[in-house]
N, C-alpha and C positions, 0 to 999 in steps of 0.2 A: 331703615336697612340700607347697607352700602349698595353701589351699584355693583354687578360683579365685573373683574378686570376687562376690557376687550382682548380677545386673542391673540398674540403678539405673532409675527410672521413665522417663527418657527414652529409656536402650535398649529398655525395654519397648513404647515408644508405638506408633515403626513398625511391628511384628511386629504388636499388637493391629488397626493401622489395615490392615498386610497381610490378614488372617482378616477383617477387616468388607469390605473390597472381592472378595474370593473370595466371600466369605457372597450381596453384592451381586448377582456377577458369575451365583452358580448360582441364587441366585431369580430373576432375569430367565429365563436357560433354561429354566429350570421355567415360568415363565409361557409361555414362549414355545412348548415342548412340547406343555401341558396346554392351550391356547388349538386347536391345530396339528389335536392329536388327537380333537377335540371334533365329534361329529356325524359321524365319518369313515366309518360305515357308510351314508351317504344317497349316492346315483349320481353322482359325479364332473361334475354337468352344470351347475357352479355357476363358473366358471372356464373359459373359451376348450376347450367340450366337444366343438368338432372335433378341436381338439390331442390332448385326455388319449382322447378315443374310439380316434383312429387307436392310441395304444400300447397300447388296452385290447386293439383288433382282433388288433394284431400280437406280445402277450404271450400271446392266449389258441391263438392258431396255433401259434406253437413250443411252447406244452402241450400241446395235443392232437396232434402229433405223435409223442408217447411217451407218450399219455394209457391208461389202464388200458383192458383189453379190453373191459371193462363197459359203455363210451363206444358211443353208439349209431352204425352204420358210417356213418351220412350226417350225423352232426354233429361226428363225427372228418373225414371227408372237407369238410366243408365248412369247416370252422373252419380247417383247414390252408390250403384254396383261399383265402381269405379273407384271411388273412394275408401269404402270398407276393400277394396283388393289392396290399397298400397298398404307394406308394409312398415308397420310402426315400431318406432325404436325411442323418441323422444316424446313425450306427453306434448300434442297438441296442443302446445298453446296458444301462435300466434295464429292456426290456422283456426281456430274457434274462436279468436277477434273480428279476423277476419271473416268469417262468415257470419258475423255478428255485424258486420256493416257492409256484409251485401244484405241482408235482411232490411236495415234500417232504410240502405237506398235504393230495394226490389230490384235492384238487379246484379249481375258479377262488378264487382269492379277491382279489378286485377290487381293496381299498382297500391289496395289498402295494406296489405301485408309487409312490403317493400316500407310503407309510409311507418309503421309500428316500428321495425328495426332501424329505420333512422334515428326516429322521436330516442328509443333505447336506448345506441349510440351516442348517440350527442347528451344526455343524460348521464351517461357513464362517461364522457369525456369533463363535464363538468365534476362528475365523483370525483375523475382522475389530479383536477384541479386542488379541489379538495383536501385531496390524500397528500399530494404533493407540498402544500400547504403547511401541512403537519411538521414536514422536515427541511423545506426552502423556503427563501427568499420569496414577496410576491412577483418579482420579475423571471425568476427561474422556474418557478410554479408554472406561469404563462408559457413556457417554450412546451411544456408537456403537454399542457393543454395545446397547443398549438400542433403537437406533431399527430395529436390523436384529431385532430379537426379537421389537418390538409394534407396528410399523405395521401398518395394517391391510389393506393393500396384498399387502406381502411375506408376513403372514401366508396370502391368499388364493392367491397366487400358488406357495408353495412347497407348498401341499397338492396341488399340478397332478402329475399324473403325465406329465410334461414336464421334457425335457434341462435348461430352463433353469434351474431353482432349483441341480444340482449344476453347470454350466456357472458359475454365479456364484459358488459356494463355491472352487471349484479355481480360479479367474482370483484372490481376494482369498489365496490360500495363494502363488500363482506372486508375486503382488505383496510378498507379506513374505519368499517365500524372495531375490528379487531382491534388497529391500531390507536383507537382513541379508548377502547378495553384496557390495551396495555401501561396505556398511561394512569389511568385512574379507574383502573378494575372496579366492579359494580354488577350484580347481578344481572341487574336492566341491561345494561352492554352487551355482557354476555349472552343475554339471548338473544339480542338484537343481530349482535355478530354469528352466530348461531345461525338464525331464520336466515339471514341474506347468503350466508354459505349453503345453507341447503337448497334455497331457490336457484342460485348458480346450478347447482348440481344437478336438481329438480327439472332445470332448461335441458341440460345436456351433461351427462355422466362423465366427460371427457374433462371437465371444471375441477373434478375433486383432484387432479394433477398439480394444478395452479394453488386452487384452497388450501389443500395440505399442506403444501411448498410456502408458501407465501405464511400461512398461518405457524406452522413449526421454523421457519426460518426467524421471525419474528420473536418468539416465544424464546425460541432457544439462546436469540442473543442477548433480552431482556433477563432470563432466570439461568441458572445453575437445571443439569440434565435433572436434577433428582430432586430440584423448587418446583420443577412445570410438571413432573410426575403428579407432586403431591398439591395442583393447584386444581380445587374442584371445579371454580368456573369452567379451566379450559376444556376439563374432560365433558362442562355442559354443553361446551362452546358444538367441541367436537362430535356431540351425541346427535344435536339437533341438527348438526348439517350434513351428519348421515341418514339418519328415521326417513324421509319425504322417500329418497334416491329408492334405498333400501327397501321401504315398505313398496316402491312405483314395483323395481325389478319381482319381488318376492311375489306381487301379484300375476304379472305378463309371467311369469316364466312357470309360477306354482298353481296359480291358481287358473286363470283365463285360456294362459299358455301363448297370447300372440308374441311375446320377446322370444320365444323357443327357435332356438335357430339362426337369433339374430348377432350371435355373437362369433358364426363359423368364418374362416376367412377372413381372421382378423388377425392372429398371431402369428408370427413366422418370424420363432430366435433364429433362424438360420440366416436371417439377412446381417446378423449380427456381426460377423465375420467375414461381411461380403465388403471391400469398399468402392464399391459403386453403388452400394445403398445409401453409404455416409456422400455421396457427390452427387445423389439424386438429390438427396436434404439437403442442401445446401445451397446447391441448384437452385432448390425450389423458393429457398429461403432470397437468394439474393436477386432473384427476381421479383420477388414480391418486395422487398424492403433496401434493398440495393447495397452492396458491402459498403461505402461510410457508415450509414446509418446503422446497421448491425455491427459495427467496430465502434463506433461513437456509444452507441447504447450500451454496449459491454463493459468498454473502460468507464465509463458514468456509473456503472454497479459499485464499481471502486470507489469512488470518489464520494459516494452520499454520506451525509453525515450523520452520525450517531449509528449504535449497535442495530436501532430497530430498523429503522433505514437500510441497510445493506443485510442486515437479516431478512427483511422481504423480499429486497432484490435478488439476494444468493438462493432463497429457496424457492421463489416462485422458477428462477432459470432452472435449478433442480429437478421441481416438477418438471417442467417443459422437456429437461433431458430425457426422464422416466418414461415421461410421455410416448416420447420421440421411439424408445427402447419396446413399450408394452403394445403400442398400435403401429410398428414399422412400416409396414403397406400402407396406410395411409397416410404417416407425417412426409411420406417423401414424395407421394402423387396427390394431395387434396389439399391446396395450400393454406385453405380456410383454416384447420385446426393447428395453425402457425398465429391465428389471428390474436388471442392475448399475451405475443410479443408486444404488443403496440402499446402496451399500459408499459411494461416493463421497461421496454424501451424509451419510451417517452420521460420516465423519470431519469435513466442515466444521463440524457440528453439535458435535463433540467439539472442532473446535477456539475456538468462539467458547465451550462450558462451561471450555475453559483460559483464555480471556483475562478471561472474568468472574470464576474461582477467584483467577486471579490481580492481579486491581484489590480483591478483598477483603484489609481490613487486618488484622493478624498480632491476635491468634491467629485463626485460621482452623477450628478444629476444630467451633463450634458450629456457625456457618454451614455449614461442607462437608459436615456432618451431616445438617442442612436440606435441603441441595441434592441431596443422595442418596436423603432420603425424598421431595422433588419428584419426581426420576425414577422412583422406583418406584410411586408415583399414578399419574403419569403412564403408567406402563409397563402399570400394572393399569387403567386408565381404559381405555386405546388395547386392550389382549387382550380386555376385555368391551364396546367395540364392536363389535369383529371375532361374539367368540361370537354377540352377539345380532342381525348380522347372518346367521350361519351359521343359526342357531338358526329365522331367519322365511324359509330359501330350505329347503324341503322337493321332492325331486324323486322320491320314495319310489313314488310313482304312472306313473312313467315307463316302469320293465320292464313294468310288469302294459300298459298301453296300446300301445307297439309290439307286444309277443308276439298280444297282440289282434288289430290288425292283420293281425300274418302266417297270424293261425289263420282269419282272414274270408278270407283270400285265396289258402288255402293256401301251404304252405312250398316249395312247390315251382313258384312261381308267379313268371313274370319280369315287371317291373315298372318301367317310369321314372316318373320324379313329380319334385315340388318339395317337397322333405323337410329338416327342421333338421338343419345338420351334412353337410350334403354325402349324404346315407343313411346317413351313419353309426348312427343311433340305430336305424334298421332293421334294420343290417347288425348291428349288436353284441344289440341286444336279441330281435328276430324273427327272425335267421338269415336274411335275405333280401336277398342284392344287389340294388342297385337302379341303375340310369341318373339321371345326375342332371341335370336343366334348371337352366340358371343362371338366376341370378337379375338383377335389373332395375340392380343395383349392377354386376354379373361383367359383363352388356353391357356396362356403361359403361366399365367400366376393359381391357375388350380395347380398344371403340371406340377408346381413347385411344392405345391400341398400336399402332393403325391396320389393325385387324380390321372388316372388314362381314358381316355378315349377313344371311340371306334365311330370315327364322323358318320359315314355312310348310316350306323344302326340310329346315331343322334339324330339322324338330318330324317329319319321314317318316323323320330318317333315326337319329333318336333312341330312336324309339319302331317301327322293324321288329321286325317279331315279337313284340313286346310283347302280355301279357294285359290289364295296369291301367296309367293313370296315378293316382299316389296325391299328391294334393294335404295336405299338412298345416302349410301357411302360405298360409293363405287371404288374408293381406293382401299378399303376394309374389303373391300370382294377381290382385290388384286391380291390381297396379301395373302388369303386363302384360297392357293389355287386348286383344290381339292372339292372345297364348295362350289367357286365357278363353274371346273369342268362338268359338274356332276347336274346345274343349275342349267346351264348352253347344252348340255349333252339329251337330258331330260325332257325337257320343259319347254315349248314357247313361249316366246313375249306377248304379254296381253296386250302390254300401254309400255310405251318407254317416253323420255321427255328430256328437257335441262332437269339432271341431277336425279334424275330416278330411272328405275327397272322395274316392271311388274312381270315376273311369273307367273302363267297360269298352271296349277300344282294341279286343275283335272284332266289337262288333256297331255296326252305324252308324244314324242315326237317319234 
């Protein structure tokens, strides 16, 4: 038998340039990892720390449920009570990981929650690779990967012990399983595409914006209106990444009843018409993601190539509009549910690195060399802003000063006030529920609901049987000078200090 040919230098080349774009593809993760993990023992209060508090509250409950006898009887009884109070809107997941390995390592360990929506993140940036894959270049694939790895954004965002960084992972996986559906439809696909759509959904209901947008944008550029009617995968596609959502809601709200409620203060078409609502969203938008890269990302919708390509892109922005339209109060104050731009984006970005690789004339290798160490500057520039912005928020002094608190005021002392986080930071760090006074914003936005109030009967009926009001945003008590006067006018000071006021609510002045 002959020998076979040796590889001549141009078979060689691809394989070579394949290993430098994997080489590429894993130092970005690695930056993005090492960036991720950096500072991750300082208290989660650097990122939307009512969000990550509530799953602190509600991971360290289902621990001390089965926590070690050792566990003192009133902070195993309290830690449970505390847990079954927050109220639940998305199925527990990552916080029943996480109390799965404080079990394993007998005791809380905070930052495992944080550590789960990394790992999911950087997962679904590698999806996002993936998907990108399908329709570019592997060097323009890499700049997507890259924006999802080093923005400094998504960097702060996926360190949140919050549904949404894995909600965003599984929505870009449900897109490439769809989109490798639509190339070569197959049952298998389709359920596959299916299950990952529903798991998005399953994370967080806020998904089927993106899913439907992304999956109907796709579909509709691939088939004729009246081919995707008559296409049964899709309707299976569609079936099964409703049933989980559907069957979770149809329970909490019909059966158990705990979703009951959970959906009030959430609609207001009236902001519709307002445009200071469209410059709050926008606002919010360009500061999370900074206008190039939201102008870059949009003109990159343009430019992807092929129908399915810009049909994902067009309907996944779609979704995001609707989005934007159906949860108004919160796309323009909670920047988080802005967060699977970053997929979206990240491909226009990849597709305007395809149009410019390809206006460079042949040979290409120097240049595409160049533009590779570009992004990785880049990618290193953009991880050591992040760090050094992690680096100057230090919140290390936060446990020692609520526990303080609750030791001034005893632990077994009931208490409303106007506290950061709703009381959360009481409730997690001093073990002490507390009643919480809204704030001078929360007026406003019931007012607009068509809520009135009569403070003086609120403030009797808030504060019965209460020991303390605990004031610890003193410029929220400037803002309502009605509650101050009534607070100064009332009540003496029990304890005052840097940053707080304790009213005592039993003795009167």
């Amino acid at each position: 038998m002959a020998d076979a040919p040796a590889p001549t230098p141009r078979s060689r080349a691809p394989r070579a340039l394949g290993i430098l774009w994997a080489l590429a593809a894993a130092l970005l993760l690695a930056l993005g990892l090492a960036v991720r993990l950096y500072d991750l023992s300082d208290p989660p209060l650097d990122f939307h720390p009512t969000r990550q508090l509530h799953s602190l509250i509600l991971a360290r409950g289902m621990y001390y449920e089965t926590a070690p006898l050792s566990v003192p009887a009133w902070q195993r009884e309290r830690a449970v009570q505390m847990g079954r109070a927050e109220g639940i809107i998305e199925p527990p997941i990552l916080e029943r990981l996480a109390a799965f390995v404080y079990r394993l390592a007998g005791r809380e360990l905070p930052g495992a929650g944080r550590v789960f929506s990394i790992a999911a993140w950087l997962a679904g940036a590698l999806g996002l690779l993936g998907l990108a894959r399908r329709f570019l270049s592997p060097p323009a694939a890499l700049v997507a990967l890259g924006f999802a790895a080093a923005l400094p954004y998504g960097i702060y965002a996926s360190r949140a012990f919050m549904p949404d960084p894995l909600m965003t992972a599984l929505i870009v996986f449900a897109w490439w399983a769809f989109a490798a559906w639509l190339d070569a439809p197959t049952w298998g696909k389709a359920v596959l595409s299916g299950l990952l759509g529903g798991a998005a959904l399953l994370v967080k209901g806020t998904a089927v914006f993106f899913i439907a947008g992304g999956f109907a944008g796709m579909l509709l550029a691939a088939r004729t209106f009246r081919a995707a009617l008559r296409e049964r995968q899709a309707w299976l596609i569609a079936g099964l990444a409703l049933l989980p959502y559907g069957l979770y809601t149809l329970w909490g709200v019909a059966v158990s009843g705990f979703l009951q409620g959970q959906f009030s203060l959430r609609f207001f078409p009236g902001y519709w018409a307002d445009p200071v609502f469209y410059l709050r969203w926008y606002n919010l938008l360009e500061g999370a993601f900074s206008l190039p890269w939201l102008a870059l990302g949009l003109l990159g919708a343009l430019l992807l190539p092929g129908k399915a390509a810009r049909g994902l892109a067009w309907g996944g922005w779609a979704g995001y509009l609707l989005l934007g339209l159906a949860l108004s109060h919160h796309i323009s104050t909670h920047d988080y549910y802005s967060l699977p731009l970053i997929p979206l984006l990240g491909l226009g970005l990849a597709a305007i690195a395809e149009a410019a690789l390809r206006a460079i004339p042949q040979p290409r290798a120097v240049l595409s060399a160049l533009a590779g160490l570009a992004l990785l500057a880049t990618a290193g520039l953009s991880t050591w802003q992040a760090r050094t912005a992690l680096k100057r928020a230090d919140y290390r002094a936060e446990p020692a000063f609520w526990a303080g608190l609750a030791e001034t005021m005893g632990r077994d002392a009931s208490v409303a006030g106007i506290t950061q986080d709703y009381g959360a930071r009481l409730a997690y760090y001093g073990w002490i529920n507390s009643a919480n006074w809204l704030t001078a914003a929360e007026f406003d936005l019931r007012r607009t609901a068509g809520q009135q109030f009569d403070v003086a009967a609120l403030f009797d009926s808030l504060t019965a049987g209460k020991q303390f009001f605990l004031v610890t945003m003193p410029e929220e008590l400037d803002a309502q000078p009605e509650l101050k006067s009534m607070l100064a006018g009332r009540f003496p000071l029990f304890a005052q200090g840097p940053g707080y006021l304790i009213y005592d609510l039993r003795g009167t002045r």
